[in-house]
ZABAKE-413676 format. One record per residue (C-alpha): x, y, z; residue in three letters. Coordinates in nm, 2 decimals, always signed. Layout:
      xx      yy      zz  code
       X       Y       Z   ALA
...
% end
This chain:
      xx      yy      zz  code
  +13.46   +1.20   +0.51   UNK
  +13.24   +1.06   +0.78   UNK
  +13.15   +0.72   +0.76   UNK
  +12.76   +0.66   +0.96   UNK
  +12.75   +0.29   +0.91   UNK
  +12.97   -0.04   +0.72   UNK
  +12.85   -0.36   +0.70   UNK
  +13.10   -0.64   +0.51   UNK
  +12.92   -0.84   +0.31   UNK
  +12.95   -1.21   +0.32   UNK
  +13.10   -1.23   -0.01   UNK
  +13.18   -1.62   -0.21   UNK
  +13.32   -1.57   -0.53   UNK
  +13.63   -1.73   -0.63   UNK
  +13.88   -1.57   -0.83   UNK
  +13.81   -1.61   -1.18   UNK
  +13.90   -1.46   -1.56   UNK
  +13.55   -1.38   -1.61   UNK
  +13.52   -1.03   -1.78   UNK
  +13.24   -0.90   -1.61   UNK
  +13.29   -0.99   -1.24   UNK
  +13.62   -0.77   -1.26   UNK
  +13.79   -0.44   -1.33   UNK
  +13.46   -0.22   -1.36   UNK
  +13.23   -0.49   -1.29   UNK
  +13.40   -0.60   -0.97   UNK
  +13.13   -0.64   -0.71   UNK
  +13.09   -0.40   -0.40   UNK
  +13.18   -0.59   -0.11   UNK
  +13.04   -0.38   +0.17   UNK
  +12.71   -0.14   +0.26   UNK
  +12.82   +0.18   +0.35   UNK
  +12.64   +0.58   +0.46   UNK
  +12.90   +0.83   +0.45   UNK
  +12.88   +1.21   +0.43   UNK
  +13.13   +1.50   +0.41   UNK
  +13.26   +1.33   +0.14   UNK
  +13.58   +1.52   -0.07   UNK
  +13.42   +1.75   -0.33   UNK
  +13.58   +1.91   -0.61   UNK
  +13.38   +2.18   -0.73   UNK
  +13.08   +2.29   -0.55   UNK
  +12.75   +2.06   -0.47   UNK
  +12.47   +2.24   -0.65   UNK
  +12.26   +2.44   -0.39   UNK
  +11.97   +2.42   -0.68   UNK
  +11.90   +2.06   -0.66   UNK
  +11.70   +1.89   -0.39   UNK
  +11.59   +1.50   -0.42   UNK
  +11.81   +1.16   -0.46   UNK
  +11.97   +0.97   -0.74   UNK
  +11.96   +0.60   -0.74   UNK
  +12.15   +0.37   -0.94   UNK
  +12.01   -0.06   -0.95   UNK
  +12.36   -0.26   -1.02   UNK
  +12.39   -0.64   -1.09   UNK
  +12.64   -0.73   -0.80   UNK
  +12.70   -1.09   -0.71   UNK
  +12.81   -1.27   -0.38   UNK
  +12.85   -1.62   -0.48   UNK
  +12.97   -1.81   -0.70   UNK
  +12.73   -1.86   -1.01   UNK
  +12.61   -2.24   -1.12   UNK
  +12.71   -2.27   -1.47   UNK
  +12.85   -1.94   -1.68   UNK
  +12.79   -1.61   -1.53   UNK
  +12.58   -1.35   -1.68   UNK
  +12.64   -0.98   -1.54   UNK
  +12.22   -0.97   -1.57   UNK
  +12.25   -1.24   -1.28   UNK
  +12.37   -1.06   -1.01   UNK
  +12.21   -0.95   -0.72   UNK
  +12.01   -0.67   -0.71   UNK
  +12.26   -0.36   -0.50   UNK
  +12.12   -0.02   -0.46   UNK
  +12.32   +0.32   -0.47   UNK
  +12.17   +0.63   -0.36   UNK
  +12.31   +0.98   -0.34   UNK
  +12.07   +1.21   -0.18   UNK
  +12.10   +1.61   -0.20   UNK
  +11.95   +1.89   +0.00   UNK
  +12.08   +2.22   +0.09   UNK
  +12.41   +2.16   -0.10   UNK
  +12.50   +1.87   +0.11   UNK
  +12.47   +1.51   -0.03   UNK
  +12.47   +1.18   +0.14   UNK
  +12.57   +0.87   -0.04   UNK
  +12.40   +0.49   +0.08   UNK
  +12.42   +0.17   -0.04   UNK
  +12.23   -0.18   +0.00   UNK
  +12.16   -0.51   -0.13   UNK
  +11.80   -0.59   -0.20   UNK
  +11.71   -0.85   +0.04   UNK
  +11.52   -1.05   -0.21   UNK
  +11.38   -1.38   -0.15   UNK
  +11.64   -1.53   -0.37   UNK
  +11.91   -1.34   -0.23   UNK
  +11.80   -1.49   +0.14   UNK
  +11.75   -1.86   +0.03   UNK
  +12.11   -1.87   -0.12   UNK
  +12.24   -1.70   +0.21   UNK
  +12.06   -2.00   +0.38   UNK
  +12.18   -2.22   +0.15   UNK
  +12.56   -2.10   +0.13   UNK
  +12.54   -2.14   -0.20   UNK
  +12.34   -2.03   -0.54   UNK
  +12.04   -2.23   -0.57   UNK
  +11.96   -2.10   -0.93   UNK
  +12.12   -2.09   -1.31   UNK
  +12.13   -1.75   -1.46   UNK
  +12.00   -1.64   -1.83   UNK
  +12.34   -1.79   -1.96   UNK
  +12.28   -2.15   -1.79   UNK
  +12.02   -2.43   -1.81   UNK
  +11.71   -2.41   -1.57   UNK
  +11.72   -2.76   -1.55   UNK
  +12.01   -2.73   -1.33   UNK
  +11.82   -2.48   -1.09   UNK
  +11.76   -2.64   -0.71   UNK
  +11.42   -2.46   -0.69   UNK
  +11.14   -2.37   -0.93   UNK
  +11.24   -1.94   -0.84   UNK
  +11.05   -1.66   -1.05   UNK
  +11.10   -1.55   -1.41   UNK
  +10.93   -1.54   -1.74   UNK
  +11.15   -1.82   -1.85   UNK
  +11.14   -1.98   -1.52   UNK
  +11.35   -2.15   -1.24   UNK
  +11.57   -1.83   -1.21   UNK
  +11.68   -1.59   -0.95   UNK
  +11.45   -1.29   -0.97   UNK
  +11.78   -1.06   -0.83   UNK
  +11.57   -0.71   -0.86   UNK
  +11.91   -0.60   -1.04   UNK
  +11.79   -0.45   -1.34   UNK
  +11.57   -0.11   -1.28   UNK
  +11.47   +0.13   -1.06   UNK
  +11.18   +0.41   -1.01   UNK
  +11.08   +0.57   -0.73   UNK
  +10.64   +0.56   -0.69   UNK
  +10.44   +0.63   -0.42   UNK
  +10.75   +0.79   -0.23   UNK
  +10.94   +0.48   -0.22   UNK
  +11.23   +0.28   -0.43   UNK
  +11.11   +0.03   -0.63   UNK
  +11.33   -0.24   -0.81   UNK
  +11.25   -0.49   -1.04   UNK
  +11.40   -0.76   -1.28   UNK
  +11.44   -0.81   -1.68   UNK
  +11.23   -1.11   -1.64   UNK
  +10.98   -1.05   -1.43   UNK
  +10.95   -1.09   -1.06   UNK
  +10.88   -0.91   -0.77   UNK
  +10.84   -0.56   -0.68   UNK
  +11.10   -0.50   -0.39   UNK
  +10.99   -0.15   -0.21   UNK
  +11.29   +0.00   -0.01   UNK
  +11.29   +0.26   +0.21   UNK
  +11.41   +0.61   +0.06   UNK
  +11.62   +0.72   +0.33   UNK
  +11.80   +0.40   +0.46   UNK
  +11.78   +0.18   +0.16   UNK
  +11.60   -0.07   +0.38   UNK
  +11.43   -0.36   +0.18   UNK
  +11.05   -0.29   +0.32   UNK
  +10.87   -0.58   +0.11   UNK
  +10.74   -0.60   -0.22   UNK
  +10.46   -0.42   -0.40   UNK
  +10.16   -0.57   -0.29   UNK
   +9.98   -0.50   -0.60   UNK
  +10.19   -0.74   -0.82   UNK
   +9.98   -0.95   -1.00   UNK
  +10.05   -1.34   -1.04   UNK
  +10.30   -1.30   -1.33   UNK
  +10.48   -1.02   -1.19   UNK
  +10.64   -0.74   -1.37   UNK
  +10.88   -0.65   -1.59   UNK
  +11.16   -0.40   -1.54   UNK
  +11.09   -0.08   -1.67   UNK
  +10.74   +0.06   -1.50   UNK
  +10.70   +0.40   -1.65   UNK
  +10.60   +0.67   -1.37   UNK
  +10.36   +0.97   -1.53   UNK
  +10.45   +1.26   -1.26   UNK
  +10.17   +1.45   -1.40   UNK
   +9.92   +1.18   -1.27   UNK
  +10.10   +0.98   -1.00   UNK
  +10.04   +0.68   -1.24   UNK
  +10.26   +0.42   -1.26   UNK
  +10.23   +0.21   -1.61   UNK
  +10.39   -0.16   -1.61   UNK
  +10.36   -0.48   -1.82   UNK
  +10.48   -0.86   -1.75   UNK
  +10.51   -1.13   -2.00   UNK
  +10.56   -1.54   -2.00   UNK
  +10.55   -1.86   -2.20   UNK
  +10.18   -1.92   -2.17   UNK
   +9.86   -1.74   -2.36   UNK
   +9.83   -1.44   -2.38   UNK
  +10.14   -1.43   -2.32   UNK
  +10.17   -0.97   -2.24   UNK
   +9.98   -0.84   -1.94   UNK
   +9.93   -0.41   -1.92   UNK
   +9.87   -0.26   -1.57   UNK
   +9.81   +0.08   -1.41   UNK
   +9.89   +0.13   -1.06   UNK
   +9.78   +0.44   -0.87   UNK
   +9.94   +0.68   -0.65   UNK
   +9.76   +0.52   -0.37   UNK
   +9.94   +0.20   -0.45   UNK
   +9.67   +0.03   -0.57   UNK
   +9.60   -0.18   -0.90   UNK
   +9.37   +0.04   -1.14   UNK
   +9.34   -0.15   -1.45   UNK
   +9.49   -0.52   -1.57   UNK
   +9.48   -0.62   -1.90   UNK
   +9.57   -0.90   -2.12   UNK
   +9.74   -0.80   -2.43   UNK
   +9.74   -1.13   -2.67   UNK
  +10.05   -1.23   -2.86   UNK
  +10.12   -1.46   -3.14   UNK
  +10.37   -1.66   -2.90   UNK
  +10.65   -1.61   -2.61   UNK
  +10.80   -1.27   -2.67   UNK
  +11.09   -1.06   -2.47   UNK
  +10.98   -0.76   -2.47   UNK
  +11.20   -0.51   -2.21   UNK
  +11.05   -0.20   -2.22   UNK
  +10.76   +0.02   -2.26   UNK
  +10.66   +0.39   -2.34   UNK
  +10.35   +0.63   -2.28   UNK
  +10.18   +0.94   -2.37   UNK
   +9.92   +1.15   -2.18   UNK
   +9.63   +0.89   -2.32   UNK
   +9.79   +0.59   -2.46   UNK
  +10.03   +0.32   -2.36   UNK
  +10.28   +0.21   -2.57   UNK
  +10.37   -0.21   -2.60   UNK
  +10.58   -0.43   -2.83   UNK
  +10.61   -0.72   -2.97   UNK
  +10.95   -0.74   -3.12   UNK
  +11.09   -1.04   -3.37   UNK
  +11.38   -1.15   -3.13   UNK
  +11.21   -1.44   -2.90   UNK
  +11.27   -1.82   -2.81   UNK
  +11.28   -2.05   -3.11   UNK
  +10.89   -2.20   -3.05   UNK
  +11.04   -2.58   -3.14   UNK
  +11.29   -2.59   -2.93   UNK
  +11.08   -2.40   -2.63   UNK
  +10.87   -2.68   -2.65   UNK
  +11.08   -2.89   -2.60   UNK
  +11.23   -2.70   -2.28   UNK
  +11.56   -2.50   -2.45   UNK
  +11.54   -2.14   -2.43   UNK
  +11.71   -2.00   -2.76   UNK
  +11.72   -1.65   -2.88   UNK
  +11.63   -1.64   -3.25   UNK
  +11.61   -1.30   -3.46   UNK
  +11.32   -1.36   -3.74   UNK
  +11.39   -1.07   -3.98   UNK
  +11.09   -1.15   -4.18   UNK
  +10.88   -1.08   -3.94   UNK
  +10.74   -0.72   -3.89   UNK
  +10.81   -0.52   -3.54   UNK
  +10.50   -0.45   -3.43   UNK
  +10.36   -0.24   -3.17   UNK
  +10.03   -0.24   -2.92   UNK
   +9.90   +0.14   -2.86   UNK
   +9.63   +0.10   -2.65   UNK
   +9.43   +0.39   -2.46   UNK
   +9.59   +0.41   -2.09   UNK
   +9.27   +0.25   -1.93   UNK
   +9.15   +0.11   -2.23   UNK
   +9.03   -0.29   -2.28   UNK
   +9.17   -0.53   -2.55   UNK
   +8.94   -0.46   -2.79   UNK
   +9.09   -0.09   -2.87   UNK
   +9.40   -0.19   -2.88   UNK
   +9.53   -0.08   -3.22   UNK
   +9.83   -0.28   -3.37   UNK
  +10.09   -0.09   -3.62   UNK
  +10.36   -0.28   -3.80   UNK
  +10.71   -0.14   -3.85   UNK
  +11.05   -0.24   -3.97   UNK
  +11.18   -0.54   -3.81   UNK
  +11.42   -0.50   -3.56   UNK
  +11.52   -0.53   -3.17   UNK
  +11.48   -0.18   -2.92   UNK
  +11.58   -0.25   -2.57   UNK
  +11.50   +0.10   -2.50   UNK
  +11.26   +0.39   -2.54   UNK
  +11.28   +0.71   -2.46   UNK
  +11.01   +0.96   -2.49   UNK
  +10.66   +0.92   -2.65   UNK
  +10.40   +1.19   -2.70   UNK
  +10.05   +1.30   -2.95   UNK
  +10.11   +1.50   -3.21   UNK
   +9.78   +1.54   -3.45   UNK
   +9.64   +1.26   -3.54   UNK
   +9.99   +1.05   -3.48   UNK
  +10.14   +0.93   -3.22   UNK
  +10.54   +1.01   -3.21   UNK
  +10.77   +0.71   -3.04   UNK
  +11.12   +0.76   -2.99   UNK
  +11.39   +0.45   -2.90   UNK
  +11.71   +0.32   -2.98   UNK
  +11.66   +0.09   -3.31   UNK
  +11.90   -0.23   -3.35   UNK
  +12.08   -0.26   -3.66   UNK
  +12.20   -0.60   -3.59   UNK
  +11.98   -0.76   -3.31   UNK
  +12.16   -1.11   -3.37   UNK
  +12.56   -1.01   -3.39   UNK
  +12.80   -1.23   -3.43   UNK
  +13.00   -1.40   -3.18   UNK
  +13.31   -1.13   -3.02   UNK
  +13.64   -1.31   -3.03   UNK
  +13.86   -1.13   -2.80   UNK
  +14.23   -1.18   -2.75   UNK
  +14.28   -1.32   -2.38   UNK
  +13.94   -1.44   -2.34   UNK
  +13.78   -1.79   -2.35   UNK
  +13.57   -1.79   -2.67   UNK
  +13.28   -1.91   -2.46   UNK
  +13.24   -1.60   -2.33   UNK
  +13.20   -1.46   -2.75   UNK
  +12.80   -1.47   -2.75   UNK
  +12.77   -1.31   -2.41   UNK
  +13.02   -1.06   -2.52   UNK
  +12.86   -0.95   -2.85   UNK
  +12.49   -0.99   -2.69   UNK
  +12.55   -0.68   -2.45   UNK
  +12.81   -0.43   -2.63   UNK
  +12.63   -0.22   -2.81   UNK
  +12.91   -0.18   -3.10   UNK
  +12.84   -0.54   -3.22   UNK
  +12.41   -0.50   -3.20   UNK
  +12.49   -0.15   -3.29   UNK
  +12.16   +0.04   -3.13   UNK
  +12.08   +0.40   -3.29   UNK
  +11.81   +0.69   -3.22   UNK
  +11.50   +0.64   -3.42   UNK
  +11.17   +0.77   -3.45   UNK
  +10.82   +0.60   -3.53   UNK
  +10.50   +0.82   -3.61   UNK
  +10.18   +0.57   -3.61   UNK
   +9.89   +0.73   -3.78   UNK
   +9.60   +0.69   -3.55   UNK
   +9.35   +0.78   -3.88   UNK
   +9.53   +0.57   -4.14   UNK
   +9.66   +0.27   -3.94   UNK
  +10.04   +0.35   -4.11   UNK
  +10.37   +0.35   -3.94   UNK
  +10.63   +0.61   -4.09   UNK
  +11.03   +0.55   -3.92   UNK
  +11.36   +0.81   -3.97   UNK
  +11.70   +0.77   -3.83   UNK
  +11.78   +1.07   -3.56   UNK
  +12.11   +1.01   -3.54   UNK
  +12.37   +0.77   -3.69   UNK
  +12.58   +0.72   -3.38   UNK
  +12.58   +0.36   -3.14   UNK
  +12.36   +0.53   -2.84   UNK
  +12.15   +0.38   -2.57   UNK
  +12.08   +0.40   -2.23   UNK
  +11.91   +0.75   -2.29   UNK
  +11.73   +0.99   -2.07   UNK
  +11.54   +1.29   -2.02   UNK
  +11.34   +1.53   -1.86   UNK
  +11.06   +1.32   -1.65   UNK
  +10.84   +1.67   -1.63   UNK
  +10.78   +1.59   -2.05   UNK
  +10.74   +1.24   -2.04   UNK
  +10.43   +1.21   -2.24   UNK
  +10.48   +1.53   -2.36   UNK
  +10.69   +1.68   -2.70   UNK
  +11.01   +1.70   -2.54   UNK
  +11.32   +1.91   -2.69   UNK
  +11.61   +1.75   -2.53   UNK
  +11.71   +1.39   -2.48   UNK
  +12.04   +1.25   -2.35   UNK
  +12.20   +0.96   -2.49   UNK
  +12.53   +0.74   -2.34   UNK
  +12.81   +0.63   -2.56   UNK
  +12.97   +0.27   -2.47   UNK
  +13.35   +0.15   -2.51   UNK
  +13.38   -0.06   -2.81   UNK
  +13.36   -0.44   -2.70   UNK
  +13.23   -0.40   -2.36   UNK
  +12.96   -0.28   -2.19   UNK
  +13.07   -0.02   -2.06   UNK
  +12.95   +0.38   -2.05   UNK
  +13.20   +0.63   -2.14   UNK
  +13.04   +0.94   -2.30   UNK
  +12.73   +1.14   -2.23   UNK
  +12.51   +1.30   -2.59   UNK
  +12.28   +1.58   -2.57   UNK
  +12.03   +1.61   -2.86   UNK
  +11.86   +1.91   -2.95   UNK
  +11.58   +1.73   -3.14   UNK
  +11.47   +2.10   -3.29   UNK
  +11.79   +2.21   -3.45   UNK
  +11.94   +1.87   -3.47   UNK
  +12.25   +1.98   -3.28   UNK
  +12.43   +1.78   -3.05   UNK
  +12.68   +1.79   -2.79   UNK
  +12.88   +1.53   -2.63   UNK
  +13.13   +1.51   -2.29   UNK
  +13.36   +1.21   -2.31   UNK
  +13.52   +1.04   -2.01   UNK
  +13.90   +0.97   -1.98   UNK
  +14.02   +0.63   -2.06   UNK
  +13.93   +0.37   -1.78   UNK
  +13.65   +0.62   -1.65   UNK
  +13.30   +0.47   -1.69   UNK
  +12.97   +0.64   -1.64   UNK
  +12.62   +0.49   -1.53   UNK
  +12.32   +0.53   -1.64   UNK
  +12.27   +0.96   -1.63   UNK
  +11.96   +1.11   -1.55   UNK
  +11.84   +1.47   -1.57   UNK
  +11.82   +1.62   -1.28   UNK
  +11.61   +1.96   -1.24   UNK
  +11.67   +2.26   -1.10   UNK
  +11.44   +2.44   -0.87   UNK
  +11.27   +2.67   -1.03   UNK
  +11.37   +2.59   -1.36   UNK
  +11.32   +2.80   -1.61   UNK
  +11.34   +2.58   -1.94   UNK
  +11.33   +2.18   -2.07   UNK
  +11.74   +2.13   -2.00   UNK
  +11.79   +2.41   -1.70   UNK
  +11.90   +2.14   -1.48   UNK
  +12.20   +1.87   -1.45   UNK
  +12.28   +1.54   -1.55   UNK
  +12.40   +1.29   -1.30   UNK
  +12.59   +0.97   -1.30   UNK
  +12.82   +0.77   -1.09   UNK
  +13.14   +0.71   -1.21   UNK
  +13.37   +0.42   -1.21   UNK
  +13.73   +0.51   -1.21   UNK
  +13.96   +0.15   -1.25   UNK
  +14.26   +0.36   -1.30   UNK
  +14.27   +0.52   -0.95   UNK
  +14.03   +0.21   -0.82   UNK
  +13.74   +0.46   -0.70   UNK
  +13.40   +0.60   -0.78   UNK
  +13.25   +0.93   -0.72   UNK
  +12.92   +1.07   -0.86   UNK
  +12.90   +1.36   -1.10   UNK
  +12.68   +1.69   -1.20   UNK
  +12.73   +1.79   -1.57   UNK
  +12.56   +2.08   -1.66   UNK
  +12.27   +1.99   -1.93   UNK
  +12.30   +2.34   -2.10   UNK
  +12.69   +2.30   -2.16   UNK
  +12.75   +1.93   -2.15   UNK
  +13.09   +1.92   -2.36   UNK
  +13.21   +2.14   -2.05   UNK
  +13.20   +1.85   -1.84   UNK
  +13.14   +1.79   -1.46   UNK
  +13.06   +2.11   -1.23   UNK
  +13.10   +1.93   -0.93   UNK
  +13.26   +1.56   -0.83   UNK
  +13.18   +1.38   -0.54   UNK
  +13.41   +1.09   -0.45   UNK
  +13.27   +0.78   -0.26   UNK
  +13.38   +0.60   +0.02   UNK
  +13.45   +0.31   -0.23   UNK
  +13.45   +0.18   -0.60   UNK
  +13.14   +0.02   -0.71   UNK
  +13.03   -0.17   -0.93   UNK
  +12.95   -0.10   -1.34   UNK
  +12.55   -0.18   -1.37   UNK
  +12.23   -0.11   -1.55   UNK
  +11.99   +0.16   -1.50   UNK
  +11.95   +0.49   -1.27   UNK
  +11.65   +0.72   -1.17   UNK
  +11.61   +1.10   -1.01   UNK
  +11.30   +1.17   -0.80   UNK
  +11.26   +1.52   -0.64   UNK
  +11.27   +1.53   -0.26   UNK
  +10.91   +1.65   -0.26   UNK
  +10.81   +1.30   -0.46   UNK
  +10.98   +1.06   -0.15   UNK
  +10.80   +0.96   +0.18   UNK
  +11.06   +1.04   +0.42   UNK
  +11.24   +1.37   +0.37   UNK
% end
């Protein structure tokens, strides 16, 4: 292994019992480039662009209780060509991340804590937080580009050195959410923001050129939390979802999650440059989706595929060893307790009616696919599996939505995958001729490396492992971009 560059990073946290600032989730301590890396296997010859994984990775000590949501925004990259790869990472050097270096200290409360206790006003649609740019990452206009659950910034980073360039000059006043959708086939990238004051939903389109296209309001009965969005070739997808702030006691400054089953889940499908007066609302059974996958036209319907909540508001966890105040927090992000599974919704476009089925019966989330078929009827998605109690990724799903069949590569106890996109191959030939990658976290032997599974045989598990120069952290979400869709190749 060759290391190119280390930077230690000034790092402030005390020891502590919390569950997510150790084992899996132990933060990176360092920024590191390193190549000729140990391989077992063979790097695929056939693949050609970069993987890049967002990771919540704190370096001081939070005010209040922690939330693994709150940590700073750390980028790792592993970039292929020619069958050799290069691994990178980086903090985001957000604005927050800056003023608390300045500082010494954190300036701002996290989801878990009270914004009242926050030193400065900071970004967010709940406001006086810590936009971290931790949650997502796409890659537009040739560069990174990370963003935050709660709206913030657009933080643009360089994809070759990971350097923080700026943010997205196009961001409008209320920022934007995590999860833009890129459409490859038009260079388009789709976003949406949301806040506490009317209209409460903003829809955007940004161009390849990096320029603001089209800006829309889209009006809600109140403060939502909407966290994702989906598209097809002609219509964007947006949702207002029955898990928001209780409105009494928003107004009176607490931010409280409340689940209001009676309430219908209902979405927005509005044409992609379309005003507010063709936006068509369809109602559907009431629930909380964190995640879509694909969306496409079919007919006169629209078909909308995501990961439906059977329990949006689960009960507290009480684990053995751990302080019962961390039982919400637990419960609130492992997916065994809100128990998320793959679900479709058809809206008829000439009848105004939703229709919904169960795809599969198992706890799934985090999915992927193809990003040549987003917007398109797609074949094949890819789901992850999660470690009962935690959140934690240890199994990868493929499902063959024509036949129904499925097939599933497990990790080893203590081995934890990330977020796992498909990677193509050049020249593919088919929908799934092509890989899936993921970083790995590996507490048993204290390490990471980043894996290619094979997304025709998954159940065979990796082809090739790269190990990295050190163990990072467990996170959030992941992208693959070609080499030919980046700026500096």
């Amino acid at each position: 292994m060759t290391i190119l560059y280390k930077n230690n990073i000034e790092f402030k946290i005390s020891p502590n019992e919390h569950p997510y600032l150790n084992g899996a989730w132990s933060p990176c301590r360092e920024e590191v480039d390193a190549v000729d890396m140990e391989v077992i296997g063979e790097i695929p010859k056939d693949i050609s662009g970069i993987y890049v994984r967002n990771t919540e990775n704190p370096v001081r000590d939070a005010i209040g209780i922690y939330h693994p949501f709150d940590g700073d925004g750390m980028i790792h990259a592993m970039s292929f060509h020619n069958g050799q790869a290069k691994y990178s990472n980086r903090l985001v050097q957000t604005k927050g991340l800056k003023a608390e270096q300045e500082a010494g200290h954190a300036l701002w409360t996290g989801i878990a804590g009270n914004p009242a206790k926050s030193a400065r006003e900071g970004w967010g649609a709940r406001g006086r937080m810590k936009d971290s740019s931790s949650t997502d990452v796409v890659v537009h206009g040739g560069n990174i580009l990370s963003t935050f659950y709660m709206c913030g910034d657009g933080y643009i980073l360089d994809p070759e050195t990971l350097e923080t360039t700026g943010t997205a000059d196009w961001v409008p006043e209320g920022g934007i959410s995590a999860h833009p959708k890129v459409d490859l086939a038009t260079g388009d990238l789709l976003f949406f923001n949301y806040g506490k004051e009317a209209p409460y939903m903003h829809y955007g389109v940004v161009g390849a050129d990096q320029k603001l296209k089209h800006y829309i309001p889209i009006e809600l009965p109140g403060a939502r939390l909407p966290h994702d969005m989906a598209f097809t070739k002609n219509y964007s997808i947006l949702v207002d979802l029955p898990l928001f702030w209780n409105p009494d006691l928003l107004k009176k400054g607490i931010h409280a999650n409340q689940y209001y089953p009676e309430l219908p889940t209902r979405f927005a499908i509005v044409p992609r440059f379309g005003n507010p007066s063709e936006i068509r609302w369809f109602e559907a059974a009431p629930t909380y989706v964190l995640h879509w996958m694909n969306a496409w036209e079919e007919g006169n319907e629209i078909v909308l595929d995501g990961y439906f909540q059977d329990d949006p508001d689960p009960a507290p966890l009480d684990v053995p060893g751990l302080d019962k105040k961390f039982g919400k927090l637990l419960a609130n992000i492992d997916e065994h307790s809100f128990k998320p599974k793959l679900h479709r919704w058809r809206f008829n476009l000439d009848t105004g009616k939703t229709t919904e089925e169960r795809l599969d019966d198992r706890i799934l989330e985090f999915g992927s696919f193809n990003q040549n078929y987003a917007g398109i009827k797609s074949r094949y998605l890819y789901s992850t599996t999660t470690k009962p109690g935690w959140f934690l990724f240890n199994g990868l799903v493929k499902h063959d939505m024509e036949t129904g069949d499925s097939d599933a590569y497990m990790l080893e106890d203590g081995r934890y995958a990330s977020e796992s996109p498909f990677v193509p191959r050049i020249n593919a030939k088919s929908e799934d001729d092509g890989y899936l990658i993921s970083f790995i976290i590996d507490t048993v032997n204290d390490r990471s490396e980043c894996i290619l599974v094979d997304a025709q045989n998954v159940s065979a598990g990796p082809v090739c492992r790269i190990i990295l120069p050190h163990r990072i952290s467990s996170g959030t979400h992941a992208t693959w971009a070609n080499r030919d869709e980046l700026v500096t190749v």
